[in-house]
Each structure stands twice: as structure tokens, then as C-alpha cells.
FIFI-540315 format. One line per field, with one value per residue (C-alpha): residue number from 1; x, y, z. Coordinates in Angstrom, 2 decimals. Example, Ala and Ser with C-alpha at 12.3 -4.5 7.8 and 13.67 -1.06 7.14 Angstrom:
k (1,2)
u (12.30,13.67)
v (-4.50,-1.06)
w (7.80,7.14)
***
This chain:
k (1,2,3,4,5,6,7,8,9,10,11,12,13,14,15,16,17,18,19,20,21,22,23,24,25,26,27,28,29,30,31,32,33,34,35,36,37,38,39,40,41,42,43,44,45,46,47,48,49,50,51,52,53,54,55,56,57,58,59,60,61,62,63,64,65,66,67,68,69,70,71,72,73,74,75,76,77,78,79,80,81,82,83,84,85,86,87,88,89,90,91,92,93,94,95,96,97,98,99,100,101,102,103,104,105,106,107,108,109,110,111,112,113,114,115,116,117,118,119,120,121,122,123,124,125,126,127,128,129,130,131,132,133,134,135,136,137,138,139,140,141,142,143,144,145,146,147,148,149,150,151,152,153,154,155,156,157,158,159,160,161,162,163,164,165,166,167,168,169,170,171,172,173,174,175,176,177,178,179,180,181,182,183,184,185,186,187,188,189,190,191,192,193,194,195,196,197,198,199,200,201,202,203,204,205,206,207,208,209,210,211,212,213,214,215,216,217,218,219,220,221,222,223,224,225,226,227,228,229,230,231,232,233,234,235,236,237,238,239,240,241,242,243,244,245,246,247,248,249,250,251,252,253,254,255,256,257,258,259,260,261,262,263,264,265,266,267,268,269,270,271,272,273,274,275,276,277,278,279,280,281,282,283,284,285,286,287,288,289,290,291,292,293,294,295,296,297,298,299,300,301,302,303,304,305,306,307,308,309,310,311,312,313,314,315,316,317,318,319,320,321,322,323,324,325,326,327,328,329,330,331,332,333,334,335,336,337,338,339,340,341,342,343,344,345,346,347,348,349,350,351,352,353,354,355,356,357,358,359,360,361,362,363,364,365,366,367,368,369,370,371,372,373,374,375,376,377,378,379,380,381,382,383,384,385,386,387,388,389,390,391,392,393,394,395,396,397,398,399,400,401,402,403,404,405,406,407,408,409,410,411,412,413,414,415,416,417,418,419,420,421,422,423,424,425,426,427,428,429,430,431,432,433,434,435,436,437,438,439,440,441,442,443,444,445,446,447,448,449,450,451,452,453,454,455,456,457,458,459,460,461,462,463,464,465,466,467,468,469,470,471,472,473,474,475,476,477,478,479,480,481,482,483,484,485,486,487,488,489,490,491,492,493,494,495,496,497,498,499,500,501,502,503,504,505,506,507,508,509,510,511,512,513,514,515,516,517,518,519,520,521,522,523,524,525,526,527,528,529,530,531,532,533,534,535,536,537,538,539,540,541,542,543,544,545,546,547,548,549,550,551,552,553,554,555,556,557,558,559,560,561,562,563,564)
u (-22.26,-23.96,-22.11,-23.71,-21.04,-22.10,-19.31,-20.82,-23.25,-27.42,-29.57,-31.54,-28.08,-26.43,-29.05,-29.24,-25.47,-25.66,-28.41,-26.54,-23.57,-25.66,-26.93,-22.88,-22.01,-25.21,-24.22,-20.72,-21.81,-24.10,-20.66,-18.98,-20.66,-23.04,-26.08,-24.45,-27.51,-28.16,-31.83,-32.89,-34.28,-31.79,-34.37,-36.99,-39.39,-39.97,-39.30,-40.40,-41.09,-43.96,-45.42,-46.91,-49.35,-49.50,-52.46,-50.88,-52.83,-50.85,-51.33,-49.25,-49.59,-47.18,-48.31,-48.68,-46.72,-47.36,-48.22,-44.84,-42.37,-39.54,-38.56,-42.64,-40.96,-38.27,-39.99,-41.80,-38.39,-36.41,-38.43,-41.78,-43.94,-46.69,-48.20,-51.70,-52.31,-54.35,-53.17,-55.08,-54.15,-53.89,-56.85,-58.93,-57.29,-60.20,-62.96,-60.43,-59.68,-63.25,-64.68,-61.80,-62.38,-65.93,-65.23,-63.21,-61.03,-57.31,-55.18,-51.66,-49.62,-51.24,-48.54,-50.30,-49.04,-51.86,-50.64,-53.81,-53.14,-56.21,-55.65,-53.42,-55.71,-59.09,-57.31,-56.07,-52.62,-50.92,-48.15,-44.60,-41.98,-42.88,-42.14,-39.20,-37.71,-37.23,-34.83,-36.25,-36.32,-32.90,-33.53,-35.90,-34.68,-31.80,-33.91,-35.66,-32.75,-31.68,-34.64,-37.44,-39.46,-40.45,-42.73,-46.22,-47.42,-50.35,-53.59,-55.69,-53.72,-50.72,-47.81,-44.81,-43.88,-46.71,-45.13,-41.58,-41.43,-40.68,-38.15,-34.92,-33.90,-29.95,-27.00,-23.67,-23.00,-25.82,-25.62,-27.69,-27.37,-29.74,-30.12,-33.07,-32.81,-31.85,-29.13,-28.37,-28.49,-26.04,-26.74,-24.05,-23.79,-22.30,-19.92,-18.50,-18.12,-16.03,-14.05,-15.20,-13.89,-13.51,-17.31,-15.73,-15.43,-18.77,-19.75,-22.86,-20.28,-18.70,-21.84,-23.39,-20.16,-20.51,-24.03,-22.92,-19.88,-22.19,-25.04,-22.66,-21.21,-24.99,-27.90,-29.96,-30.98,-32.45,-34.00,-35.32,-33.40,-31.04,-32.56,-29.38,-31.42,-34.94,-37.16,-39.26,-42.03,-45.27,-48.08,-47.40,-43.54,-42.76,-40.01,-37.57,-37.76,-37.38,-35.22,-31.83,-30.43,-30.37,-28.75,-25.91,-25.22,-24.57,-28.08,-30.02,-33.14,-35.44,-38.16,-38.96,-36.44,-32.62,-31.69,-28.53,-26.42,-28.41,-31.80,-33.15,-35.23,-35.66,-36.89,-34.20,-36.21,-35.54,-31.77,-28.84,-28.16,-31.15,-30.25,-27.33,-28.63,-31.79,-29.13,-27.45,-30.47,-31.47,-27.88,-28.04,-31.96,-30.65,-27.36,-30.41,-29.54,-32.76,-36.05,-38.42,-40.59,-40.05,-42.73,-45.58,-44.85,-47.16,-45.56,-46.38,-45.12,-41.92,-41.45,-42.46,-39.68,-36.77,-37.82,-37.11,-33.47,-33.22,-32.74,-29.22,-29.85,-32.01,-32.25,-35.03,-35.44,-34.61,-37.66,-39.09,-38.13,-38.12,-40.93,-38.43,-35.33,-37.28,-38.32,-35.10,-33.45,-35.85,-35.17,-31.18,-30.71,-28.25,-26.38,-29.16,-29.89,-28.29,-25.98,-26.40,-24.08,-24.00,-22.65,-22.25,-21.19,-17.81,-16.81,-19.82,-19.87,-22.28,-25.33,-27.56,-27.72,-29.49,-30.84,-33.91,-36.59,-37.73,-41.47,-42.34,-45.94,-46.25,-44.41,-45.68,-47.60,-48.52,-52.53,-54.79,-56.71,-53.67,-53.61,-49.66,-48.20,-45.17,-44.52,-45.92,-43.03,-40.25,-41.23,-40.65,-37.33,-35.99,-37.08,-34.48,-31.87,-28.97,-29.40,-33.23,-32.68,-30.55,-32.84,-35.87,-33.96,-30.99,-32.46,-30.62,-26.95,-25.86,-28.96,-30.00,-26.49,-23.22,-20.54,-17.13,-13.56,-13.45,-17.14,-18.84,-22.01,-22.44,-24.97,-24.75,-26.67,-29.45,-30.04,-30.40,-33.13,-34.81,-35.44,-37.42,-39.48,-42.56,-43.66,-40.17,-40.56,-44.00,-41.84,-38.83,-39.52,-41.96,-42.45,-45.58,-44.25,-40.97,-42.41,-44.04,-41.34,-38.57,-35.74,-31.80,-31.21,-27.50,-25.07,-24.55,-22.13,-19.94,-20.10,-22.71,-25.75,-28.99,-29.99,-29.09,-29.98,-27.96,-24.72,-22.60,-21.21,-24.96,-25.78,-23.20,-23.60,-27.15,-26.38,-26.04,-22.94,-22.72,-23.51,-20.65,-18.36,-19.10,-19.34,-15.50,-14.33,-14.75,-13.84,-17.11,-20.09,-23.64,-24.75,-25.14,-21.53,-21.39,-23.13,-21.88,-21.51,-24.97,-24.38,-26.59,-29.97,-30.00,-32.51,-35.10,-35.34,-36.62,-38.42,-40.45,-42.58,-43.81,-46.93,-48.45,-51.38,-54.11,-52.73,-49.18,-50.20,-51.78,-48.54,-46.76,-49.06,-48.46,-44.80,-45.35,-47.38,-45.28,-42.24,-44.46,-45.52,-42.39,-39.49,-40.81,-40.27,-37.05,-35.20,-36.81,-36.24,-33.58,-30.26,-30.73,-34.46,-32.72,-32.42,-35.75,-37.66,-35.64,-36.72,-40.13,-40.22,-38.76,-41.10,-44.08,-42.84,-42.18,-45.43,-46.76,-46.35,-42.88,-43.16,-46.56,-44.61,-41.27,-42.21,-44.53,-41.53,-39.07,-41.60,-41.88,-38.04,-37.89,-40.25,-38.73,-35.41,-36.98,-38.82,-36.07)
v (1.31,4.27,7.30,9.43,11.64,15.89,17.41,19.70,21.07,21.39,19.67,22.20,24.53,21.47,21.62,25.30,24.70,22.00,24.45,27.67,25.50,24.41,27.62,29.02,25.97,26.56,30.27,29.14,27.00,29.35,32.02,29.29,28.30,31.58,31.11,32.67,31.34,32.83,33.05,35.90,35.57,37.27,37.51,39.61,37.81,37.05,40.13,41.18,44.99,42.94,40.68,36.94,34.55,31.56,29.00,25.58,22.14,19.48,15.49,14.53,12.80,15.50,17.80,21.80,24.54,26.18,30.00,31.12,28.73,30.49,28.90,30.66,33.69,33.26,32.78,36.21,37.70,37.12,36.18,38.18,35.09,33.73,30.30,29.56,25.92,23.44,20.09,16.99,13.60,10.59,9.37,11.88,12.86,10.71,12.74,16.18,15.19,14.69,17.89,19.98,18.61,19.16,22.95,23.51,26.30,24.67,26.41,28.22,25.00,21.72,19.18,15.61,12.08,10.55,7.37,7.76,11.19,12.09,16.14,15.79,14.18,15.85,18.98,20.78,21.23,23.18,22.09,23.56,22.66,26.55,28.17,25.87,27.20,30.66,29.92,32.04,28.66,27.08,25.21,23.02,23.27,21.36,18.95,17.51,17.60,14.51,13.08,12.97,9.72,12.68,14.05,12.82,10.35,9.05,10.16,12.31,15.70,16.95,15.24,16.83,17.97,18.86,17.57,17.82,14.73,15.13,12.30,10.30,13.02,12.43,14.89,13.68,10.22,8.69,9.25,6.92,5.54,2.87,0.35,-0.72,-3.12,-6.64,-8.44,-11.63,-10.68,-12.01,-11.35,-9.36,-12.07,-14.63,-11.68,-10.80,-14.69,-15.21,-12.51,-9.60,-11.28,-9.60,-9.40,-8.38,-10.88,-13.10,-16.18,-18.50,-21.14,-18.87,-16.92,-20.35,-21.26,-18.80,-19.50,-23.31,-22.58,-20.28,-22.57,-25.60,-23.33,-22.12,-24.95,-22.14,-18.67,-17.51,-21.14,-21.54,-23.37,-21.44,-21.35,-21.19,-19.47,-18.36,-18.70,-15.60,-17.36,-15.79,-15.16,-11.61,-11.96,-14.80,-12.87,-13.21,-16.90,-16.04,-13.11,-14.13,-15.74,-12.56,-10.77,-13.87,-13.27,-9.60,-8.50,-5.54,-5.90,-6.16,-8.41,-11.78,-10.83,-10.12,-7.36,-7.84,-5.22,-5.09,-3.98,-7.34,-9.03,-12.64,-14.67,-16.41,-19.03,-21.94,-20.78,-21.98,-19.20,-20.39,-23.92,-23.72,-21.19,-23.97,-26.60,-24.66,-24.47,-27.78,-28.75,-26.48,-28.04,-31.51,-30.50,-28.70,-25.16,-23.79,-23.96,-26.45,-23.91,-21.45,-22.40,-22.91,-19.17,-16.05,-13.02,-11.96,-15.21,-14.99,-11.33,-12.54,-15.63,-12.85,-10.64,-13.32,-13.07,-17.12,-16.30,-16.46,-15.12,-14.95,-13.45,-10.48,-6.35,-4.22,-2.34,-5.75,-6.72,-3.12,-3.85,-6.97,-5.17,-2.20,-4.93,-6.37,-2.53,-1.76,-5.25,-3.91,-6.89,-5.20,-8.50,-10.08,-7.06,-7.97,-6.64,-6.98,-8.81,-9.57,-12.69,-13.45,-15.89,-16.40,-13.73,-11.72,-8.29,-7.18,-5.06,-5.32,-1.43,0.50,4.03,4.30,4.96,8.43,9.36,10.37,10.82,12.50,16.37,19.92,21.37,24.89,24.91,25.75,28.50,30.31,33.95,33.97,30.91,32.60,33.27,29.93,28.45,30.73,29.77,26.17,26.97,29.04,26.44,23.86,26.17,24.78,27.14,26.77,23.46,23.30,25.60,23.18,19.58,20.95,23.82,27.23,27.18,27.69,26.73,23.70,22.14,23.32,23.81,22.83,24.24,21.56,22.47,19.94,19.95,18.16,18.53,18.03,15.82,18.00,19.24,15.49,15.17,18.39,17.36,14.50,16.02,16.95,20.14,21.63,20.33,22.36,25.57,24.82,22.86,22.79,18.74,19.05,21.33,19.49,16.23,17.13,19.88,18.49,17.69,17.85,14.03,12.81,15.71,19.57,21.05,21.24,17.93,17.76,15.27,16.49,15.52,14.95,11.25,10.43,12.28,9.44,11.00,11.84,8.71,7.38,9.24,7.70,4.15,2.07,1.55,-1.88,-1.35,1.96,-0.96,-3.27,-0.46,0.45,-2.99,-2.36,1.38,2.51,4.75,3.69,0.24,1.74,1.83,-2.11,-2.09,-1.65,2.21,2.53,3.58,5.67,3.32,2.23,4.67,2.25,1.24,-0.87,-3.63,-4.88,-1.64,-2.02,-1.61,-5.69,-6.00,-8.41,-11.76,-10.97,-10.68,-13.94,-15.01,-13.69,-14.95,-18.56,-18.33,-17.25,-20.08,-22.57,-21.01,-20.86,-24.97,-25.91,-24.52,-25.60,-29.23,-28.56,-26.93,-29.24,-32.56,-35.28,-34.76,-37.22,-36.06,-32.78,-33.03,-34.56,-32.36,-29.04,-30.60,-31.22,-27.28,-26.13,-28.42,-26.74,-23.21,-23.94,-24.99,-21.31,-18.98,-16.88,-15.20,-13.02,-11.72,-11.22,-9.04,-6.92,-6.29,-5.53,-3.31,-1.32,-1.11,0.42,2.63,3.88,4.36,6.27,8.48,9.45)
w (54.02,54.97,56.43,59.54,59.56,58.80,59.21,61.59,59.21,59.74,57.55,56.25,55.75,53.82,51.65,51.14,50.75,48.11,46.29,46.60,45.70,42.22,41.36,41.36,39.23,36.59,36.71,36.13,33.03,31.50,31.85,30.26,27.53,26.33,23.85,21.08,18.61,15.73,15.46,13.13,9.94,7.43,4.47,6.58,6.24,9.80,12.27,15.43,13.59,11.65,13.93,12.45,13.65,12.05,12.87,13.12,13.54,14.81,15.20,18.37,21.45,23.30,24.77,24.81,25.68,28.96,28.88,30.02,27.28,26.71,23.36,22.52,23.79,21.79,18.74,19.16,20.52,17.30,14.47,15.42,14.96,17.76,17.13,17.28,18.20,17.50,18.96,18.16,19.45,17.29,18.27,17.80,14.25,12.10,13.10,13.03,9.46,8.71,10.06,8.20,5.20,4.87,6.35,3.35,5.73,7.30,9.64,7.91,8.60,9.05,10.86,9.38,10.39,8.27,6.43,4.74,3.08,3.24,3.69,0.85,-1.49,-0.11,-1.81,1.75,1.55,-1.41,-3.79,-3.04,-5.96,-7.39,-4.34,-3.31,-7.09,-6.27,-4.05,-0.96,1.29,0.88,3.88,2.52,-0.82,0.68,2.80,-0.47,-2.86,-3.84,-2.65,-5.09,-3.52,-0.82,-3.63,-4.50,-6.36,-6.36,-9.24,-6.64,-7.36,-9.21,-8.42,-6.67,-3.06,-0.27,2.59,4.54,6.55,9.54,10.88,8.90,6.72,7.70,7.56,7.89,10.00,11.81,15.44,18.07,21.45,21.35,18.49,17.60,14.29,13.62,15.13,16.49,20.16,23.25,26.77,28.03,31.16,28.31,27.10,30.07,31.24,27.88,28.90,26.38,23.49,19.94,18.62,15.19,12.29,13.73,12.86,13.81,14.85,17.19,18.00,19.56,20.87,23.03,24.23,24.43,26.73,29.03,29.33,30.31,32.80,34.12,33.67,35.37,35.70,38.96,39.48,36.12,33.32,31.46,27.76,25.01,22.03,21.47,18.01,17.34,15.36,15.85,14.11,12.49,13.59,12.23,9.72,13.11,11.89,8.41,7.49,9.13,5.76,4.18,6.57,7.38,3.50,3.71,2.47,4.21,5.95,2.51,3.82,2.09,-1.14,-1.56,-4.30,-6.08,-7.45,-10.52,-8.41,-9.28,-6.30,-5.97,-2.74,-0.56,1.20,-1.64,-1.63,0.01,2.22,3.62,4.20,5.45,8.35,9.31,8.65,11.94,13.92,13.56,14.61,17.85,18.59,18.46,21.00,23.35,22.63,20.79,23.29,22.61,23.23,20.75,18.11,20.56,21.86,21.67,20.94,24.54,26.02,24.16,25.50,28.99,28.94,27.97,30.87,33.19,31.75,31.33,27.61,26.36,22.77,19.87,16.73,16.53,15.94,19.43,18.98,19.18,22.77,24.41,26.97,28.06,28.05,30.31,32.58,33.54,33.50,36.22,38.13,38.28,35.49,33.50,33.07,31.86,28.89,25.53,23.34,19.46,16.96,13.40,12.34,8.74,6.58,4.59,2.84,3.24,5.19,7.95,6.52,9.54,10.62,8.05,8.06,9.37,6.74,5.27,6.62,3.33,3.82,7.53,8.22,7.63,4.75,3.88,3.67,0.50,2.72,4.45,3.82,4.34,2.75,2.02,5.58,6.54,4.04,5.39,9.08,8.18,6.61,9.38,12.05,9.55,10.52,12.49,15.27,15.33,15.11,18.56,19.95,19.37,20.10,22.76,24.25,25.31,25.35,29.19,30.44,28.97,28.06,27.84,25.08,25.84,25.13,21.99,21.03,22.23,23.90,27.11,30.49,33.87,35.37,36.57,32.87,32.13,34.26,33.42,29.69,31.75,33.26,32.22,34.07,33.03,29.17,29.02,29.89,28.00,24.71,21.84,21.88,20.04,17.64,17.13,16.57,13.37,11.85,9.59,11.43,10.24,11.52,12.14,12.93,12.57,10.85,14.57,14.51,17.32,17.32,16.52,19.87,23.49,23.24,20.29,21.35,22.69,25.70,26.70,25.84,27.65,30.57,31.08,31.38,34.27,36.18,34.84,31.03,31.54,32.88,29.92,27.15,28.36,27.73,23.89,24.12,22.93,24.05,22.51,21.20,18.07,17.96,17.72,14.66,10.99,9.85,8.13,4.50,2.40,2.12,-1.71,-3.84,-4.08,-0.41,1.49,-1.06,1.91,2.09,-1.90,-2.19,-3.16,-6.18,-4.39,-6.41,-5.23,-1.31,-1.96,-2.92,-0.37,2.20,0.45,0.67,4.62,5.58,3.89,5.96,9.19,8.33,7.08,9.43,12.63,11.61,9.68,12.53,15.37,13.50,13.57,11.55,9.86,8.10,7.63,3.88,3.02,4.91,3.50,0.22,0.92,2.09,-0.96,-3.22,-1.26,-2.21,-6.34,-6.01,-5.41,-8.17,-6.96,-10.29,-9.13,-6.21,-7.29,-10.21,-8.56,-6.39,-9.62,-11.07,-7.24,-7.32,-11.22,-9.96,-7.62,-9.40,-12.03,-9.71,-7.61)
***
């Protein structure tokens, strides 16, 4: 219902009320809650009495500063430095690249998300380890300790360290609101019919129990039929399919191989743990829980069928489904969104949250041709700074967020929809900049997030009414929260992104067809065949040579033990 009632007041003076009556509360937060950032650089190196320009390239789809930024003006305020731009979006990077190269002359910093390496091997970027020894940058001294795999190594030039990547470099806990890996995911409809039971200590039996006793309850969805549990079987995603085993049996997400605690790899798909899961399936096909559907899907048609919000649950990556889960947030289907959980068998424990993997090959370098590397270095280590580092994800303290009596930081909502907004993010952030600098990941040393969006009371704060309702039923604040704690990744991590010799991507791309053949008719056929046809799938994969694959895989994950 919709009031009419002013108390007495104008329309234009309520609002220059309500605006006066912001202003005093902003004024009253910035008195509150002071910038007392520390932003100088102790060494010298960097002062306003000896001005700096550094040239900086930049691959980034954000955009650039506007003219009056204050963090620009802060960077000249307190550390002397201006930045000379040069922002090139990723498309456009492949003829940049090109065109530098040949030139022979590079800005001070070059900010490279090239997978290719190619400034690093055309010679372009210089090698650090000598300068990170004298113990001048203990910023980034700390950033790569410990983490030797950051370092070069391929034949083109010296090995060792030319660039600090620029995201997944974790301090502390990892912090996140939204999570984006595997799960077995639930919409939060079926949750909150079953009355918000305990998700902890999941099972497959109970996990489709609770799709089973939903789905009894409500045939269908919005006129459509309700569907219990969706394949993701796809050309090119096919792994949704295929790497649940693993994870059931307490393995991390390391593609097509499980590593034991020895750091030997071996394939699951011939194993038990994978039987027993398509042993399941098949079960839950023949009592009319898995779609018919699923293995006749595009990738774009299985997207499209969750966004009508018919699906009860599948098993997939969230970064997977985002353009579905967007769809139904913007339809006011909240209900219909899904929660992640991690069901496991017997005596294993959950390992389906990992930490997200280093960018090893994309971040800053110092350039071949700068005139003032040793600036250039000590700019990069003060902007790893914890206070630089709030400046650049946060903002100003009192202005851009708050700090509370207990220290933590916190906006209202106004601030919240400021560091949306794009005109305002030109005049108040370095995006462009940000995106390629190292970044200190995970938590201060206050205990604060690195960012807004991974704090969980911001987070929090954000959501819908309904997914704030549903959250407080388990007494928690981000979805990441439903997840296991994600330990330190193992050294050689993950065995999925090893680089494959030609004969052992064959084999790989063997043991994927045979899985993309194979399963379909496994999980869709009668009981009764079950056992003949699992056989018949296994036969078909001892008859590709497992050997090729798995030791190129071993030999990956000795390498990178011994390089780390």
C-alpha cells in the first residue's frame, strides 16, 4: 500500500530535506571514521619534493581516469608520482604488442594480460630477482615468497621473475560473497520447502531426497514441468558430466585425474568412485528425476531451461550458469536461484572450494627501455601496501566507506551505489590501473577484506530481501560461507592446467569421447543393463593407452614440485 500522506511538507523542500539531511549524515561519517591512511613512501624514493612520471601501458577493458580523479591527485599529493597512460583494450592488444615489439622502446611499466607472453619473450620486460634481493621492495619480496611457480620458465630468456600477477595472490582467509566453483546445486525453493534443514554432512541419497520430496509436492513450475536434476553434457562442458566422482570422494577439482597424497595422478573414470556415482544417476533416471533431456542439450539450451527456474538441481561450476542465475535475479526469482552443496561419500570430506588459481603469467613488469626502473619497482611496491591497497580497492576512509568502533569497514547505502556507477568510478578509482597491479587477495592485517564485495556484511547487505531471509536461516552472510574453508592449494596445483605433449591430448581426447559415448547410455539405461554397459565403458577406455596421459601428468606435477 502506498501512503499519500506529507506530513505537511512541499515536495521540492522534502527533498532538499532528505538531501540536506544526507549531506549531515556523510559529514557525520566522514567525522566518524577519518582517513587516517598512511600513504607516504618511507624509503624516499617516491616524494612530492622530486616529482615522477612513470609511462604505464595497460591491457584492460576499464576504463580511464577522468581529469579531476582524486586517487590521481592523491598519487601526486603523497608520493610525487603522475601516471602517463596508455590504455589498450583486449582487443586491440595483438596489433599493440606487435607494433611495440618491432619499436624496440616500452613504456616504464607495461601492465600485460598476454597468455601468450609474448612481451616477455620478445625481450621487453626486464628480469627482477636482483633487484627484489636488495631488499628495497619488501612488498613484493613478500608477494613472491614462497611462491616460485610465479617465476619464468620457459627457454626464450633467463629464467626467474618478470611479472607480479596481478589476481589470487591470498593473505590470510579467503573472503568472497559469491561462489563461483563446483557444487552440487539446490534451488533454494526445495530448501526452504524442507524447512532449511542441516546442509552439513551431505549425501547424494539425501541430496536427491530432497529434490524427490519437492518435485512430488510440485509436478510444475510456472506451467512447465518441474525438472528434478539437470545433466551438463555438452560439447566442451561435458566435465559437469564427468568430474563429480572426484569431488564425491573428497578430491579437488583436478580435471580428468585424482592425486593422492603421494602426488601421484591416475584417471578416475574406470574406478569405483565412479560407478557408484552413475550407478546413482541411472537409479534417479529410471524413478524420473534426471531430464530426458539433458544429453540432447546445447550449452545455451541448458542455460536457457535453468532460467526458466523449472530446474531443481544439477551438478555444474557457478561461473558456469551466471547468465541464468542473472536472469531469474532480474525476474524477482530469488526462490528459484540456487544454493551450492557438497555431498560426499562415506568417510570422505568436502574439497569442493579451492583457491582460485595464481595468474602467473598476466601483472606488471618493469620495461627493458625505462630510464627509472628503480622507481618503476618501488611504485609497484608501495601501491602493495596495505593502505595503498585500501586506497585503490575501498576508496577514502569517510568518504567512500566507513570504519566502525570495532574496526570494521562498512557503507551506507549511497556509497554502495556510488562504486556502481560509472561517471563517479572515473573520478574516484583507478579501475584500469587496479586491474593489472598485484593485489593483497583475502584479508588485511585488520582483518578487513580486500574489497567491498568480498566483506560479508557488504556482501550481505546487497542481496535481496529474500536471499537476506534465507541466508539468516543458517546464520551466515555470503554463499561462500556454505562451502568448505579453502585450504592452501597443494604446490603443484591444479593437474588439469598441465601443459599435454600432442600424443597425450590424443589421449585425453580418447578418454573424453569414450565418457561423452559411453555415459549417456549408462545413466539413461535400464537397471538391469547397468553392469554390462559400465563394463563395456570401462573395456572401451583400457583400450586407449591411459599410460601416455597419466605420465605426462606425473612428470607436470614433479615439475612443479621441484620448481617451487
Amino acid at each position: 500500500m502506498k501512503s499519500h500522506f506529507r506530513l505537511g511538507v512541499p515536495r521540492r523542500a522534502g527533498r532538499r530535506l532528505a538531501a540536506a539531511a544526507t549531506a549531515t549524515a556523510l559529514i557525520a561519517l566522514a567525522a566518524c571514521s577519518p582517513d587516517t591512511a598512511d600513504r607516504a613512501d618511507k624509503s624516499g624514493t617516491l616524494t612530492p619534493s622530486d616529482p615522477t612520471e612513470l609511462s604505464v601501458w595497460i591491457t584492460s577493458a576499464e576504463q580511464a581516469p577522468a581529469p579531476d580523479n582524486k586517487i590521481t591527485k592523491l598519487l601526486k599529493e603523497k608520493l610525487g608520482v603522475t601516471l602517463k597512460y596508455e590504455i589498450v583494450t583486449p582487443d586491440n592488444v595483438d596489433q599493440k604488442i606487435g607494433v611495440m615489439l618491432a619499436g624496440g622502446e616500452y613504456p616504464d611499466l607495461i601492465g600485460t594480460t598476454d597468455l601468450k607472453l609474448r612481451l616477455l619473450e620478445g625481450g621487453a620486460l626486464l628480469r627482477l630477482d636482483d633487484m627484489l634481493a636488495t631488499g628495497d621492495y619488501p612488498n613484493l619480496a613478500e608477494y613472491v615468497k614462497g611462491y616460485k611457480k610465479m617465476s619464468y620458465s620457459g627457454d626464450e630468456v633467463d629464467k626467474g621473475l618478470y611479472i607480479f600477477p596481478n589476481y589470487n595472490r591470498f593473505y590470510g582467509d579467503i573472503t568472497g560473497g559469491t561462489y563461483y566453483g563446483p557444487a552440487f546445486w539446490i534451488q533454494k525453493r526445495v530448501i526452504a520447502d524442507a524447512g532449511y534443514p542441516d546442509l552439513s554432512n551431505m549425501t547424494l541419497d539425501r541430496y536427491f531426497q530432497l529434490i524427490s520430496d519437492y518435485k512430488a509436492k510440485h509436478p510444475q513450475t510456472d506451467g512447465a514441468p518441474t525438472v528434478g536434476f539437470e545433466v551438463l553434457a555438452s560439447t566442451g562442458r561435458e566435465w559437469g558430466m564427468t568430474n563429480p566422482p572426484a569431488l564425491l570422494a573428497g578430491s579437488p577439482n583436478n580435471g580428468g585425474v585424482i592425486v593422492d597424497s603421494a602426488n601421484n595422478a591416475t584417471i578416475f573414470a574406470d574406478k569405483d568412485i565412479a560407478k557408484n556415482f552413475y550407478k546413482v544417476l541411472n537409479q534417479q533416471y529410471n524413478a524420473g528425476l534426471v531430464d530426458p533431456e539433458s544429453f540432447t542439450l546445447t550449452y545455451d539450451q541448458y542455460t536457457a531451461k535453468l532460467a526458466t527456474g523449472a530446474v531443481l538441481g544439477m551438478h555444474d561450476q557457478g561461473w558456469d550458469f551466471g547468465t541464468a542465475t542473472q536472469s531469474l535475479q532480474s525476474a524477482g526469482k530469488d526462490e528459484y536461484t540456487y544454493v551450492p552443496l557438497m555431498p560426499v561419500y562415506p568417510g570422505a570430506k568436502p574439497y569442493y572450494a579451492d583457491r582460485p588459481v595464481m595468474n602467473t603469467n598476466q601483472g606488471f613488469g618493469v620495461s627493458v627501455s625505462s630510464k627509472q626502473p628503480k622507481k618503476a619497482l618501488k611504485f609497484l611496491d608501495i601501491m602493495l601496501s596495505e593502505d595503498w591497497q585500501k586506497t585503490l580497492s575501498w576508496g577514502v576512509a569517510g568518504e567512500d566507506y566507513q570504519v566502525g568502533a570495532d574496526g570494521v569497514f562498512s557503507r551506507t547505502d549511497q556509497q554502495r551505489k556510488n562504486y556502481k556507477d560509472l561517471t563517479w568510478r572515473a573520478s574516484n578509482r583507478l579501475l584500469a590501473l587496479l586491474d593489472v597491479l598485484p593485489k593483497r587477495n583475502g584479508k588485511f592485517s585488520d582483518g578487513n577484506a580486500y574489497s567491498p564485495d568480498d566483506q560479508p556484511a557488504e556482501f550481505f547487505a546487497t542481496l535481496s530481501d529474500y536471499d537476506k531471509k534465507f541466508m539468516e536461516k543458517y546464520g551466515k552472510k555470503t554463499w561462500v560461507e556454505f562451502m568448505n574453508p579453502q585450504p592452501e592449494n597443494p604446490k603443484y596445483y591444479p593437474a588439469w592446467n598441465i601443459t599435454l605433449t600432442d600424443k597425450a591430448n590424443q589421449v585425453n581426447q580418447q578418454l573424453t569421447d569414450a565418457s561423452v559415448q559411453n555415459l549417456p547410455k549408462i545413466i539413461a539405461g535400464k537397471p538391469a543393463d547397468f553392469e554390462a554397459k559400465w563394463q563395456a565403458y570401462v573395456d572401451a577406455l583400457h583400450k586407449i593407452d591411459i599410460k601416455v596421459y597419466e605420465d605426462v601428468i606425473n612428470a607436470g606435477i614433479k615439475q612443479r614440485l621441484a620448481d617451487w
